[in-house]
N, C-alpha and C positions, 0 to 999 in steps of 0.2 A: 504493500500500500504506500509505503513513504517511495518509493522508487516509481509508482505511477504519478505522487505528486507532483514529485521531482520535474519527472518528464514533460508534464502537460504543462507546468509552472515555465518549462521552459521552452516548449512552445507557444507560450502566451509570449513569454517576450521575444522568440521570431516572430510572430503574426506581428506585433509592434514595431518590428524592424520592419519589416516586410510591409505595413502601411503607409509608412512613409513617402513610397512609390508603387506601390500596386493598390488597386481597386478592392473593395470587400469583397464583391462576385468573386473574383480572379483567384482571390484567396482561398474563399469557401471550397472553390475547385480543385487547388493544388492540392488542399489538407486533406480530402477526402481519395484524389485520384491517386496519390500518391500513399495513401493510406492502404487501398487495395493489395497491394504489395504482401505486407503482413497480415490481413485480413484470407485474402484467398489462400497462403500458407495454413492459418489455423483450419479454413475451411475444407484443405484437402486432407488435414491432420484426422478430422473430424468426422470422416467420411464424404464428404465431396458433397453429390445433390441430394445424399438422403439428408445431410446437414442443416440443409436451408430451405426442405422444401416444406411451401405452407397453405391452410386454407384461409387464410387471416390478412391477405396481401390489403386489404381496403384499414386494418387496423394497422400494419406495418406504415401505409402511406399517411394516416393521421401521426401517427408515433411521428415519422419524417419530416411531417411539415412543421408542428413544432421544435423541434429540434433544431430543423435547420433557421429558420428564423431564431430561434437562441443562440445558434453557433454566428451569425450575420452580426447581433445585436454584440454579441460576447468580442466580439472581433473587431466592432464599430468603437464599443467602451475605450478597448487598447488605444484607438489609435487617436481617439478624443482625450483621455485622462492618463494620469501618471499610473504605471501599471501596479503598484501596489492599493492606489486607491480604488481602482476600476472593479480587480479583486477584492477586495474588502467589501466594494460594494455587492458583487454577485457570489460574497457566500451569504446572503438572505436565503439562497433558495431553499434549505431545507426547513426555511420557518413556514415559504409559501408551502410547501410540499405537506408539512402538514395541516396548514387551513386547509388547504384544496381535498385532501384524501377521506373528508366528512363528504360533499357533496359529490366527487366523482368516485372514492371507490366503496363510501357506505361504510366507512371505516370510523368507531368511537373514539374520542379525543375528550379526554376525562378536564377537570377545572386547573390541574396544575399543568398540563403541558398548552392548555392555552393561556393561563400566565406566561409560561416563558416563550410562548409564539410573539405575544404582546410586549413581555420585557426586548425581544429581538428587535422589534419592527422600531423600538424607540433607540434601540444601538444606532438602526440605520440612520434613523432623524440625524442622531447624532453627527453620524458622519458625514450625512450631506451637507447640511443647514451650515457648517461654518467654514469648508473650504468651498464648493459646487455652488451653494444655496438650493436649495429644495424645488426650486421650478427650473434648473436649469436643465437644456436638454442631455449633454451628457450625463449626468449622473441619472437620468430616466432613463436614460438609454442599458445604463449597467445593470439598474431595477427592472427593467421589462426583460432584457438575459438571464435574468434569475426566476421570473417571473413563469417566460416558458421554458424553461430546464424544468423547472417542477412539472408542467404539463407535461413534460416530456418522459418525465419519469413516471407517472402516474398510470402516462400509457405504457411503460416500461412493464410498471409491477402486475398490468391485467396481462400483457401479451406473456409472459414468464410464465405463466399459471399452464399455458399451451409452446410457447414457442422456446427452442434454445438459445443460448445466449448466443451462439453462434449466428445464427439464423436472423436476431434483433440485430444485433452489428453489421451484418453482410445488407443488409436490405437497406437501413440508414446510411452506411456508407455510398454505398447505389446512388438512390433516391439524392445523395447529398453532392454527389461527382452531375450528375445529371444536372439539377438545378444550375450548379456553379457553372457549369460547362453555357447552358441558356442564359446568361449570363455576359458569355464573352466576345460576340460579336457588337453589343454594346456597347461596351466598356471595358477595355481590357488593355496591358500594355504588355508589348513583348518584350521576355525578361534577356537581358547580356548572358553570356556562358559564368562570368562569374556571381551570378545572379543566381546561378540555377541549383546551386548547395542548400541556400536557404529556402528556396523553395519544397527543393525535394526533402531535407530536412524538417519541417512544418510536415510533411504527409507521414513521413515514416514515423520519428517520435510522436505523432498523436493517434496512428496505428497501435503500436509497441502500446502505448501507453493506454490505451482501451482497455487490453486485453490483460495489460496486467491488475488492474486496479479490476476486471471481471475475475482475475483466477484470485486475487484476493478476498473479494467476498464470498465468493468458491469454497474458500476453506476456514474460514473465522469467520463468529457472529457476528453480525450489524453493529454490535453494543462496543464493542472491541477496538474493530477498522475504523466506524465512521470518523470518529475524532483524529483520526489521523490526517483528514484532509484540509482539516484548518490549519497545518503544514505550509499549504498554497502560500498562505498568508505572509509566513515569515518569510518565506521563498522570493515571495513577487515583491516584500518591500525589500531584500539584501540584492535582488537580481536590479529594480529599478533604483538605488545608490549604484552599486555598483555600474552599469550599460549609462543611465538617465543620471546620474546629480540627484536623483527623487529623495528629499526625505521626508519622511510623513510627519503630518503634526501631532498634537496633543492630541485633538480631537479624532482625528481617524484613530490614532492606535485604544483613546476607550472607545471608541464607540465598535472597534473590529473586538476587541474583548467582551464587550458585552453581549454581540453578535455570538461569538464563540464559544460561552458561558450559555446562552443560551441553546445553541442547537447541541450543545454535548450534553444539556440535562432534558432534552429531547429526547435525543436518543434513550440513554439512559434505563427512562422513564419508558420508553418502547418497547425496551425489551425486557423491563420489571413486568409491566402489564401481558408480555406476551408468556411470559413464563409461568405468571398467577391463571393465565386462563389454560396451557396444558396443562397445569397441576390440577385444576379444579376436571378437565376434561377425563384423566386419567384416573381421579378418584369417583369421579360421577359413570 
């Protein structure tokens, strides 16, 4: 899990590199077409088309279309805000993730994990209002990437119930090479030979890094891994000092802890409740 963070943390800052002269479409496309790579290897690991084949293709292309508008917006934040603030702002999602999984998956959400859904959502205030201010469009921009990644997982945890994890990766990444690709006769710049590392670099580390952060929750509980992804955090503020001059203020660094503090006693608190209901299952 820390070696997924790693990686995607540091494909946040290629994608920031990488906007400075290329388009978000042109992006969207690299990260994905280039991601195939690693992807189709798992897929032949996995058995090939028994792997990926599905009756759900109209749920895989919801699952895609959020996502990739997350991945657009996620990609937009970089290239508008310093990347450790951008990050800080889009680890909300797992506060959205749990308001949303009451009305999309039917799922109970007791009185203390909406406390700290609420203690979160005021971390974020925090960190908008005194660097961004609260109407500006970039920092919306970082909250609607967080916003549909939850969506995005929501559709994740129904299609899991039938599809393999293989299967959800191959098909987003598809769906996500396509878009980008529709994309690039509009707006697209062709990149130099020495251009083409960091390109292909964005595909393969957010390949690589999929699949590790799937074989991670693969093998450890949810209650365990998740906190390990507020890692990103410290990652994207030492990666933007380090690349950017970035240092964060007062304000972002409480208000990414209070964020942090709360989705770890989320979790938590997820998998206390999931444990009390197999116990109660297995005695009843």
């Amino acid at each position: 899990m820390v070696l997924s963070v790693l990686l995607f943390t540091t494909m946040d800052m290629l994608v920031k590199l990488a906007s400075e002269r290329f388009p978000i479409g042109e992006i969207v496309f690299v990260r994905n077409f280039f991601a195939f790579l690693p992807v189709l290897i798992v897929v032949s690991r996995s058995g090939g088309w028994a792997a990926i084949r599905t009756r759900n293709i109209l749920s895989h292309l919801v699952r895609g279309g959020v996502g990739i508008l997350s991945m657009a917006c996620f990609f937009l934040s970089y290239a508008l805000l310093p990347l450790g603030e951008a990050v800080s702002l889009a680890s909300s999602g797992p506060l959205f993730m749990t308001a949303l999984s009451v009305p999309l998956l039917g799922e109970k959400v007791g009185p203390r994990r909406w406390s700290a859904v609420v203690v979160g959502f005021v971390g974020v205030l925090v960190m908008m209002r005194p660097g961004s201010g609260v109407f500006q469009p970039a920092a919306l921009v970082a909250i609607t990437a967080a916003l549909c990644y939850a969506l995005a997982m929501t559709q994740v945890r129904r299609l899991s119930r039938s599809e393999s994890s293989t299967a959800i990766v191959f098909y987003f990444t598809l769906f996500a090479t396509i878009v980008g690709a529709a994309t690039l006769p509009f707006d697209a710049v062709m990149p130099t030979w020495p251009e083409m590392p960091l390109l292909v670099g964005i595909g393969l580390i957010g390949g690589v890094a999929q699949f590790t952060m799937t074989a991670a929750f693969r093998r450890t509980a949810v209650a365990i891994i998740a906190p390990f992804d507020y890692l990103g955090l410290v990652f994207a503020m030492t990666l933007g000092y380090l690349v950017w001059g970035d240092l964060p203020d007062f304000w972002l660094v409480t208000g990414a802890v209070i964020v942090v503090a709360s989705g770890i006693y989320i979790v938590h608190r997820e998998a206390m409740v999931g444990r009390q209901r197999r116990a109660a299952l297995a005695s009843g």
